[in-house]
N, C-alpha and C positions, 0 to 999 in steps of 0.2 A: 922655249921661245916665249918671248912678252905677248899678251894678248892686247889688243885694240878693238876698240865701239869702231864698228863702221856701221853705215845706214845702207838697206839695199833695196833695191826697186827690182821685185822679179818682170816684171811688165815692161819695163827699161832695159832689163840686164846690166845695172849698173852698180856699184858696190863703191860708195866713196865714203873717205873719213870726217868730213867734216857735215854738216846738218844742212847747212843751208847750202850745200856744192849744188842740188840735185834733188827733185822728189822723191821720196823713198817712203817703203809702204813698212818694214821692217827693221830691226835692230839685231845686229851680231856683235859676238865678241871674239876677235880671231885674231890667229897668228897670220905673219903673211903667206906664210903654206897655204895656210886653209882661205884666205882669203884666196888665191890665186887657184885653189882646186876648183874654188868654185864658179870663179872668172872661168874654166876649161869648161866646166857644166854648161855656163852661159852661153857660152861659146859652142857647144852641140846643139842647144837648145836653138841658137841662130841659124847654125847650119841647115839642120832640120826642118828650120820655116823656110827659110832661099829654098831647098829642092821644093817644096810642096807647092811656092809657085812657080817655080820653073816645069816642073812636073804637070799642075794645071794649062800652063799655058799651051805645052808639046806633044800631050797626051791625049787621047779622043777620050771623053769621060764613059762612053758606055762600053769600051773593051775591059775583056778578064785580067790583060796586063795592066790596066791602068788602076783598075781595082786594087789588084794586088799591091801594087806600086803604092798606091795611095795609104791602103790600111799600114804596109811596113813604114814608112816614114809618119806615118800619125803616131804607128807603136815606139819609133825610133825619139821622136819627139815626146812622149807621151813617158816615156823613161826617165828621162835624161830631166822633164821636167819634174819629176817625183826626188829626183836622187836632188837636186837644187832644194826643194822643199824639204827635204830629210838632212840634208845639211846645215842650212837655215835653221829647221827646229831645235836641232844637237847645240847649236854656234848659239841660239837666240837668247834673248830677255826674257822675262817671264811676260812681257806683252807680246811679243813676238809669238811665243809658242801658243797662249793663249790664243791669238789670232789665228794660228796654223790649228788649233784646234778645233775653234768654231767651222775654219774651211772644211774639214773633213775629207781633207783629201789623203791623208794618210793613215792606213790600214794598219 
């Protein structure tokens, strides 16, 4: 499959092809698989932040279940946000991975 320069905003969640569609912090180069694997990533990543404040708002903060509750969806979130970032680096530019490198968030 053809690869394509999209721009992506992981702070947006948003992957568009053209430059000025949209702010974006990073540059890939993807098929539309991969573009769309990682729109699914995006897309956990959202999910993920909706429970944590649905979760805040229903949950009494000083219970064990809320604790519990809280750490799994930050781990849930906290995943799904690295696999975005590891995808990105794979897909990216040599400024992009540069930038993923400075961040240090990848082990």
């Amino acid at each position: 499959m053809e690869k394509r320069r999209y721009f992506v905003s992981v702070q947006a969640k948003t992957i568009v092809p053209n430059q000025g569609d949209a702010p974006y912090e990073l540059e890939i180069d993807a098929t539309i698989d991969e573009k769309h694997r990682l729109e699914r990533i995006f897309h956990e990543i959202d999910s993920y932040d909706e429970a944590t404040g649905v979760q805040a708002a229903f949950l009494p903060s000083f219970t064990t279940d809320s604790q519990n509750k809280s750490l799994e969806l930050y781990n849930g979130y906290d995943y799904f946000l690295k696999q975005a970032y590891e995808m990105i680096y794979e897909l990216g530019s040599e400024e992009t991975r540069d930038h993923i490198r400075q961040m240090k968030i990848l082990k």
